[in-house]
Biopython code that builds the backbone (N, CA, C, O; Angstrom):
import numpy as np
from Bio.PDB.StructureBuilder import StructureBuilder

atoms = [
    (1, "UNK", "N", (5.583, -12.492, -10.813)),
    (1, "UNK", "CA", (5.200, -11.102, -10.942)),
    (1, "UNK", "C", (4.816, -10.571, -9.562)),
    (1, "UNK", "O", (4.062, -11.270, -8.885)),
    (2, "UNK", "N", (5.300, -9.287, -9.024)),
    (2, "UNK", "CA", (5.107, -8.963, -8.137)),
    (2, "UNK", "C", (3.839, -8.716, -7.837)),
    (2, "UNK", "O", (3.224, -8.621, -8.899)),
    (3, "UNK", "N", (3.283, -8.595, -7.115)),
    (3, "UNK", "CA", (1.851, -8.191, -6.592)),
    (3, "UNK", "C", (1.615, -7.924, -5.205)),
    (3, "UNK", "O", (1.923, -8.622, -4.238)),
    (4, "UNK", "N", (0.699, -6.209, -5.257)),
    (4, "UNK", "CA", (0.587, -5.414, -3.955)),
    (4, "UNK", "C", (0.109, -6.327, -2.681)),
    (4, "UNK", "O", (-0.888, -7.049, -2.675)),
    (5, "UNK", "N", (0.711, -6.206, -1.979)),
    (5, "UNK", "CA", (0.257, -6.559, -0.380)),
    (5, "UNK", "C", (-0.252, -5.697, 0.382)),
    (5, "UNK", "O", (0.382, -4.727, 0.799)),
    (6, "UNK", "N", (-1.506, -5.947, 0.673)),
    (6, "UNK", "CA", (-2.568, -5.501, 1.387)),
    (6, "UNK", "C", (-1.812, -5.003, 2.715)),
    (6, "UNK", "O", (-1.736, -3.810, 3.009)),
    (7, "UNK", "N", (-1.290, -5.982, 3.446)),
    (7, "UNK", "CA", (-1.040, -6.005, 4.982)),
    (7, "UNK", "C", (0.394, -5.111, 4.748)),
    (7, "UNK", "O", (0.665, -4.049, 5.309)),
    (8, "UNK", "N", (0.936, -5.584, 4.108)),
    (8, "UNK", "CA", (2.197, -4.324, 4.150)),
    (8, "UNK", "C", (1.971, -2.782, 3.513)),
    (8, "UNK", "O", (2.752, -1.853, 3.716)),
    (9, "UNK", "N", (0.981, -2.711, 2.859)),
    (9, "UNK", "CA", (0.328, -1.164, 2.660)),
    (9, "UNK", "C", (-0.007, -0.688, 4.403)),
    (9, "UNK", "O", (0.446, 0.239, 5.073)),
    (10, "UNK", "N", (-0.939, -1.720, 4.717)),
    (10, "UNK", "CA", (-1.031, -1.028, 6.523)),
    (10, "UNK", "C", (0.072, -1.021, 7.407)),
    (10, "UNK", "O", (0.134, -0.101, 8.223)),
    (11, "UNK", "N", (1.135, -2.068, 7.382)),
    (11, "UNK", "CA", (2.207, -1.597, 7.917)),
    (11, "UNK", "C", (2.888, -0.411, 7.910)),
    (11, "UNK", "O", (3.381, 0.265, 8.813)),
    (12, "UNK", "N", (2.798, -0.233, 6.250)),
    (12, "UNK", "CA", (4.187, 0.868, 6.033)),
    (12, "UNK", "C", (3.282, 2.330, 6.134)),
    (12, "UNK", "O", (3.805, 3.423, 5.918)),
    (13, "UNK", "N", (1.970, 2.174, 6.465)),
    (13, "UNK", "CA", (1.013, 3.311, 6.839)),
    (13, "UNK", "C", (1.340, 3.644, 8.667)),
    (13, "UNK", "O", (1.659, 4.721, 9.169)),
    (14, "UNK", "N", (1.121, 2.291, 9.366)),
    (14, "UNK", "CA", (1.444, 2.272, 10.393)),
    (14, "UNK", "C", (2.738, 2.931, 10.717)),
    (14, "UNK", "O", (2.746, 3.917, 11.453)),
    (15, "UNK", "N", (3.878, 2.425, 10.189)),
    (15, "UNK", "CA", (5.334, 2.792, 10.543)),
    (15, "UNK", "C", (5.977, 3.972, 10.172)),
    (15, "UNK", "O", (7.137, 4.308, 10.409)),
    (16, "UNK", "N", (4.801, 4.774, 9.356)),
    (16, "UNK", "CA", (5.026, 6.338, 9.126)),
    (16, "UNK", "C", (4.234, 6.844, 9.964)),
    (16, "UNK", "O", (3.973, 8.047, 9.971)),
    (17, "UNK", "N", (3.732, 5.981, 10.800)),
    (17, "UNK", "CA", (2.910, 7.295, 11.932)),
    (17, "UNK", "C", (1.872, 7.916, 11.615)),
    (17, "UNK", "O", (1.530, 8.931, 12.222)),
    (18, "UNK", "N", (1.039, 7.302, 10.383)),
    (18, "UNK", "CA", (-0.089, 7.775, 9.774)),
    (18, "UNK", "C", (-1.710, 7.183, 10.494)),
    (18, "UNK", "O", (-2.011, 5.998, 10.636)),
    (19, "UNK", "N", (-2.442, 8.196, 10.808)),
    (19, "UNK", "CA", (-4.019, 6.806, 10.883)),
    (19, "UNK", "C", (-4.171, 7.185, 9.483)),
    (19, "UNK", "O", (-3.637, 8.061, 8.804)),
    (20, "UNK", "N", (-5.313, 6.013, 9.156)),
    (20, "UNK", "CA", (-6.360, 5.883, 7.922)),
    (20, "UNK", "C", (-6.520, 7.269, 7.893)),
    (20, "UNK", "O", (-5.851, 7.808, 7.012)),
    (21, "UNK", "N", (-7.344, 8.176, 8.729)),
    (21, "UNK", "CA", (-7.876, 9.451, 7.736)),
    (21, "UNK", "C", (-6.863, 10.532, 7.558)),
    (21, "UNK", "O", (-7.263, 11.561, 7.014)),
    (22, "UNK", "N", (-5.501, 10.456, 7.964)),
    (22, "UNK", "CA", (-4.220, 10.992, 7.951)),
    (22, "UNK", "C", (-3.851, 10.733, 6.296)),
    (22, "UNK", "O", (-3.864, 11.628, 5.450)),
    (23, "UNK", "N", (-3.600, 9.647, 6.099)),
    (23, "UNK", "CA", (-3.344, 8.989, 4.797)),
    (23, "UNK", "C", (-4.392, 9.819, 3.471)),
    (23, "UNK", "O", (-4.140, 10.567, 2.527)),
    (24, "UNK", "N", (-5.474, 9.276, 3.966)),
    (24, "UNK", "CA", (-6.806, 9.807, 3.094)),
    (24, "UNK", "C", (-6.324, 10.883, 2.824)),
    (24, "UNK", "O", (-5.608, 10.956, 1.825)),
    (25, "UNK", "N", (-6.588, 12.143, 3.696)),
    (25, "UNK", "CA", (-6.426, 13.380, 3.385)),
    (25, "UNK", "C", (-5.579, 13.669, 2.558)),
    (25, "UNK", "O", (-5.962, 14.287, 1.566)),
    (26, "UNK", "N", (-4.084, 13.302, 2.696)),
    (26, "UNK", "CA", (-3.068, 13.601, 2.075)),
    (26, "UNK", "C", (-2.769, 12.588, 0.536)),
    (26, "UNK", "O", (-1.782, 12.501, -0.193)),
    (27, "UNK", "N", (-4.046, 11.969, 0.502)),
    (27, "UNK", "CA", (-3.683, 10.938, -1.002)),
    (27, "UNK", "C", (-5.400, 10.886, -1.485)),
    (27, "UNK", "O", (-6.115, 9.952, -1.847)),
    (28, "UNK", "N", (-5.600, 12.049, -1.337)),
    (28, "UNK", "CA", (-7.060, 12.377, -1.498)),
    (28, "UNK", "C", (-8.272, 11.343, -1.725)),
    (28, "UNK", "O", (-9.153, 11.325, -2.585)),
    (29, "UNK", "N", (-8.037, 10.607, -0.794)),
    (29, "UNK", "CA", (-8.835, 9.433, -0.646)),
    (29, "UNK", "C", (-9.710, 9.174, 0.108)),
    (29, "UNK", "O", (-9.302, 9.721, 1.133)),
    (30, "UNK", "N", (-10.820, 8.637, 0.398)),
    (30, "UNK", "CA", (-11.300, 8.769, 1.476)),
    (30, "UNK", "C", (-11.031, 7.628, 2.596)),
    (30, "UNK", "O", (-10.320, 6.675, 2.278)),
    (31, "UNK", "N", (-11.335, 7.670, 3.315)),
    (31, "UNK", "CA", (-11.091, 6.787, 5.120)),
    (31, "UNK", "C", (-11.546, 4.794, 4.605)),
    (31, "UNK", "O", (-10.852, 3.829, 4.925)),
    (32, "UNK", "N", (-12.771, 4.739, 3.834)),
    (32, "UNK", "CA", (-13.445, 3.988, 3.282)),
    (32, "UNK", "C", (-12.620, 3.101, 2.399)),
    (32, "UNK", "O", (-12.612, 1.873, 2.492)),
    (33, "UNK", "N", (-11.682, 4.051, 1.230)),
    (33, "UNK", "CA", (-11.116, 3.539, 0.309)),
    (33, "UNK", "C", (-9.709, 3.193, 1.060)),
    (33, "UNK", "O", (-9.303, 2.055, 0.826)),
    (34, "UNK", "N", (-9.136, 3.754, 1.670)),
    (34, "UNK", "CA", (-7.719, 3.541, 2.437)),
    (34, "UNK", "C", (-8.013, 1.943, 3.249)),
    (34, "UNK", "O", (-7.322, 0.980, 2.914)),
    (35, "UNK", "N", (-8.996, 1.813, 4.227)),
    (35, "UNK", "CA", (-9.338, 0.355, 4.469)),
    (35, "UNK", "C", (-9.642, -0.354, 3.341)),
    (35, "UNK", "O", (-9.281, -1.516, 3.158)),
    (36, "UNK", "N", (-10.121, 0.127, 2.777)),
    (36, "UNK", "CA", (-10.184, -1.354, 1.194)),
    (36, "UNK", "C", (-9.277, -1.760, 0.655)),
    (36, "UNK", "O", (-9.225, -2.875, 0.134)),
    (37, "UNK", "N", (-8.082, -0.656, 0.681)),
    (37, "UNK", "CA", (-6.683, -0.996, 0.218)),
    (37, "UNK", "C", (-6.285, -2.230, 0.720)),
    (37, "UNK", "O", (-6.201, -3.343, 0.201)),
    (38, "UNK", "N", (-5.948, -1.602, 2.376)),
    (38, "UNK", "CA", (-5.121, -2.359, 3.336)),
    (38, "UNK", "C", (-6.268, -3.909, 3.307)),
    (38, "UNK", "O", (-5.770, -4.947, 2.872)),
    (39, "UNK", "N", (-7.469, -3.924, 3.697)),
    (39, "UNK", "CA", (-8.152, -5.224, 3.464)),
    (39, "UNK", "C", (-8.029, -5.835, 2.222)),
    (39, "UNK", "O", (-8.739, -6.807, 1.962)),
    (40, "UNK", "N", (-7.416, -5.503, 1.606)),
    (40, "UNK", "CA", (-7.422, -6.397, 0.129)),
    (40, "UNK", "C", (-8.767, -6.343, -0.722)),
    (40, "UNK", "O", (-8.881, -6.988, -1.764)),
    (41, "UNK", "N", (-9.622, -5.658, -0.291)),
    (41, "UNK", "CA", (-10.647, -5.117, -1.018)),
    (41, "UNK", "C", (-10.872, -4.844, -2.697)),
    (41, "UNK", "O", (-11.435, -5.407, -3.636)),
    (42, "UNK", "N", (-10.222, -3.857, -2.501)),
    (42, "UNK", "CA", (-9.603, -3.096, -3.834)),
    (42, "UNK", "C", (-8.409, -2.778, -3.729)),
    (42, "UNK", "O", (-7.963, -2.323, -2.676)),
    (43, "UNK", "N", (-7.579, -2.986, -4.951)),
    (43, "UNK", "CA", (-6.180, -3.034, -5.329)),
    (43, "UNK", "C", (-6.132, -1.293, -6.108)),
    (43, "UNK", "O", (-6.830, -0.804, -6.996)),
    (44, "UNK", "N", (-4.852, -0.658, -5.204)),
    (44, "UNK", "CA", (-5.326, 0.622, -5.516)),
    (44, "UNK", "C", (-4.240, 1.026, -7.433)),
    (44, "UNK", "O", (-3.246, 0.594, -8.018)),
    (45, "UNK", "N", (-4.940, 1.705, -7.569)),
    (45, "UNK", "CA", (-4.432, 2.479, -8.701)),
    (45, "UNK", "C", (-2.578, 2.735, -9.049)),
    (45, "UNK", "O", (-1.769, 3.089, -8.191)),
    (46, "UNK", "N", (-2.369, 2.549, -9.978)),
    (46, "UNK", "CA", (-1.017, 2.865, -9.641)),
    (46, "UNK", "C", (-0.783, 3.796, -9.641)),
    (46, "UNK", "O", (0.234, 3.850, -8.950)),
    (47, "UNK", "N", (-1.066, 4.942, -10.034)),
    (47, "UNK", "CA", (-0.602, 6.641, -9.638)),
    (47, "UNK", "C", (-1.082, 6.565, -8.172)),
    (47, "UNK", "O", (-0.807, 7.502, -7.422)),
    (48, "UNK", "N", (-1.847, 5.407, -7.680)),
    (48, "UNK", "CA", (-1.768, 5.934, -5.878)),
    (48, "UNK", "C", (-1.373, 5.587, -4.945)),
    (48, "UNK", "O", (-1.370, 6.120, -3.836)),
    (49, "UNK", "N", (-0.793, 4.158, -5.469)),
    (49, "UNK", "CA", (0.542, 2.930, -4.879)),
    (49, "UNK", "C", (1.579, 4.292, -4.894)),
    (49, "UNK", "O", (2.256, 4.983, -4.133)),
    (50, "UNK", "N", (1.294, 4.193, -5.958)),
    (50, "UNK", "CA", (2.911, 5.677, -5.924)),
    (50, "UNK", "C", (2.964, 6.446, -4.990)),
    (50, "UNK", "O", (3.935, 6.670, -4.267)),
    (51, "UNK", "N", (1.386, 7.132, -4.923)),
    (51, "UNK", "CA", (1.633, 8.372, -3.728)),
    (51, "UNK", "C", (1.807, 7.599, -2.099)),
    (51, "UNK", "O", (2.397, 8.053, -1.119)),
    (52, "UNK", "N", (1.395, 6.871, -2.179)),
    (52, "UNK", "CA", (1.903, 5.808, -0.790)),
    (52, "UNK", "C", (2.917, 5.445, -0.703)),
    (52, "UNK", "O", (3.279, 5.145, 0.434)),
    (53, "UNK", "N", (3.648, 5.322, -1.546)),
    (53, "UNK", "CA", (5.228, 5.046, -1.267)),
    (53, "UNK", "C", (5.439, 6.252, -0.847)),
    (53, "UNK", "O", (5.377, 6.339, 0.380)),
    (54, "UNK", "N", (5.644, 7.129, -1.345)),
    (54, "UNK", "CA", (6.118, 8.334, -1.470)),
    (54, "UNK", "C", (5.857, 8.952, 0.012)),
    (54, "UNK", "O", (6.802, 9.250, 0.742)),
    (55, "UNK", "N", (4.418, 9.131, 0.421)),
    (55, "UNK", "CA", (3.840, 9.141, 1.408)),
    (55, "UNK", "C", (4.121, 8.493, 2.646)),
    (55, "UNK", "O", (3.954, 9.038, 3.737)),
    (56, "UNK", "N", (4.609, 7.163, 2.460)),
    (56, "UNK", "CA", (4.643, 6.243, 3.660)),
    (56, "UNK", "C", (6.226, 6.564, 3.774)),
    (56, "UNK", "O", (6.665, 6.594, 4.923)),
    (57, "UNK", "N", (7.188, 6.822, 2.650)),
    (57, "UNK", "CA", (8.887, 6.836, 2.362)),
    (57, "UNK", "C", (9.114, 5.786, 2.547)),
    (57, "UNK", "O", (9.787, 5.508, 3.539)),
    (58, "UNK", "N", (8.639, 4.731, 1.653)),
    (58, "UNK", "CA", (9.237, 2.975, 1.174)),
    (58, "UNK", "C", (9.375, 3.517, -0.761)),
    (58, "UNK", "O", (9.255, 4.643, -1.245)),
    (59, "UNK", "N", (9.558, 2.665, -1.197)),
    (59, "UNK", "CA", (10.068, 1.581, -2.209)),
    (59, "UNK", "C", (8.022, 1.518, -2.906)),
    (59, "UNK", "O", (7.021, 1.499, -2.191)),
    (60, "UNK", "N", (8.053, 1.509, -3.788)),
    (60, "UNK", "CA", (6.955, 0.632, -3.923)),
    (60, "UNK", "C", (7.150, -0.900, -3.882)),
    (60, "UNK", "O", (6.364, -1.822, -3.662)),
    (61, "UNK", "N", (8.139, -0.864, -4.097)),
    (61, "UNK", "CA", (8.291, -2.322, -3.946)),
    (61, "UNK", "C", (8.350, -2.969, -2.706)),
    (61, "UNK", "O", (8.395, -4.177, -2.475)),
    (62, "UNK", "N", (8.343, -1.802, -1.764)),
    (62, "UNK", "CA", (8.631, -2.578, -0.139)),
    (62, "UNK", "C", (6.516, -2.767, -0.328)),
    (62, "UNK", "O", (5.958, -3.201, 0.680)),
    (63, "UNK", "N", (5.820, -2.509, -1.270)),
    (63, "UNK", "CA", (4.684, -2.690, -0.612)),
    (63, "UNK", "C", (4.171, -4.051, -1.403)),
    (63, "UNK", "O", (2.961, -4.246, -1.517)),
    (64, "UNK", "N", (5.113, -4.966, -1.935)),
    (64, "UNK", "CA", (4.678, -5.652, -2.517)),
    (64, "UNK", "C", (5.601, -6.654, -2.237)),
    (64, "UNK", "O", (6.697, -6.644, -1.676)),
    (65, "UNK", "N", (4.734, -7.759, -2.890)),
    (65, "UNK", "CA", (5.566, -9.306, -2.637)),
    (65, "UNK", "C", (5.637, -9.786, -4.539)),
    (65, "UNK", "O", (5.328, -9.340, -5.644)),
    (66, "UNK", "N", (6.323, -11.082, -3.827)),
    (66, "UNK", "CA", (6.770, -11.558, -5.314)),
    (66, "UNK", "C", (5.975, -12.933, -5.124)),
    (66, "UNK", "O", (5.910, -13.486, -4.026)),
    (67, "UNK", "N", (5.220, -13.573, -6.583)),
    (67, "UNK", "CA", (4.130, -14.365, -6.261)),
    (67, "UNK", "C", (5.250, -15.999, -6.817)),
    (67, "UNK", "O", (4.983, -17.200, -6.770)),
    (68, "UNK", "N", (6.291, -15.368, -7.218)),
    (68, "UNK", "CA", (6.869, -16.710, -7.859)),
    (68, "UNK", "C", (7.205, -17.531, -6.481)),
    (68, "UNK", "O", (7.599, -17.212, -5.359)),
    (69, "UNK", "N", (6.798, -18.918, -7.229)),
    (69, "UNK", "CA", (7.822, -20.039, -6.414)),
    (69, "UNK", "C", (9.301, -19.932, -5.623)),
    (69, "UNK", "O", (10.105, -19.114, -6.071)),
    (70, "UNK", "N", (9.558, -20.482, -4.828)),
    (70, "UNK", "CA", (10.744, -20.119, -4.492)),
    (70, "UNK", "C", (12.139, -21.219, -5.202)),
    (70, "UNK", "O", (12.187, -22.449, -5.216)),
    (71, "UNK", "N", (12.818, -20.540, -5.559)),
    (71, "UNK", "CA", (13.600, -21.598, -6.284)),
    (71, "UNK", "C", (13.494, -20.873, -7.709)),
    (71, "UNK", "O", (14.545, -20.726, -8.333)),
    (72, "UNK", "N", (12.231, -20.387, -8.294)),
    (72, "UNK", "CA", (12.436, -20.001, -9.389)),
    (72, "UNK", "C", (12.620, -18.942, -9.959)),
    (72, "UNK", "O", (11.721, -18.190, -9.583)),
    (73, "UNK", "N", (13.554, -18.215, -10.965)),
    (73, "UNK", "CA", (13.737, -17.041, -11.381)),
    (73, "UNK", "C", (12.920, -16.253, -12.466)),
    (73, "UNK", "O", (13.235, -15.099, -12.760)),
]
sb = StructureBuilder()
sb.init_structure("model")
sb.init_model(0)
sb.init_chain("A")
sb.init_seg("    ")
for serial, (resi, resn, name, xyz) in enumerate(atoms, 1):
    if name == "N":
        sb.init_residue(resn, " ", resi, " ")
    sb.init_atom(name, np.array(xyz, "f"), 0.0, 1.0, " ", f" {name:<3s}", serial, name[0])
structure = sb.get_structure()
């Protein structure tokens, strides 16, 4: 089962040219909660994974990994 990645939420924040309170503003979040994301803190909401895709222009799925074994389907 897939599951959000912390460090690639800050990447794909990074690689849109966003800071933290850039992001915030525009995903009405605050500066506080946007680092908790990316630190693995708190796992954000899914209506707000969404607006980060959307926001960052990935995939939600580019913000996530897959937890299975390798080898297995």
């Amino acid at each position: 089962m897939p599951t959000i990645d912390h460090n690639l939420l800050r990447a794909a924040r990074e690689a849109a040219g966003l800071t933290r309170e850039q992001a915030g503003t525009a995903l009405a979040r605050s500066y506080p909660a946007i680092q908790a994301y990316e630190r693995g803190v708190i796992v954000p909401p899914g209506n707000v994974l969404i607006a980060m895709a959307r926001l960052y222009g990935v995939a939600v799925e580019d913000l996530c990994r897959d937890d299975k074994p390798a080898g297995v389907r």
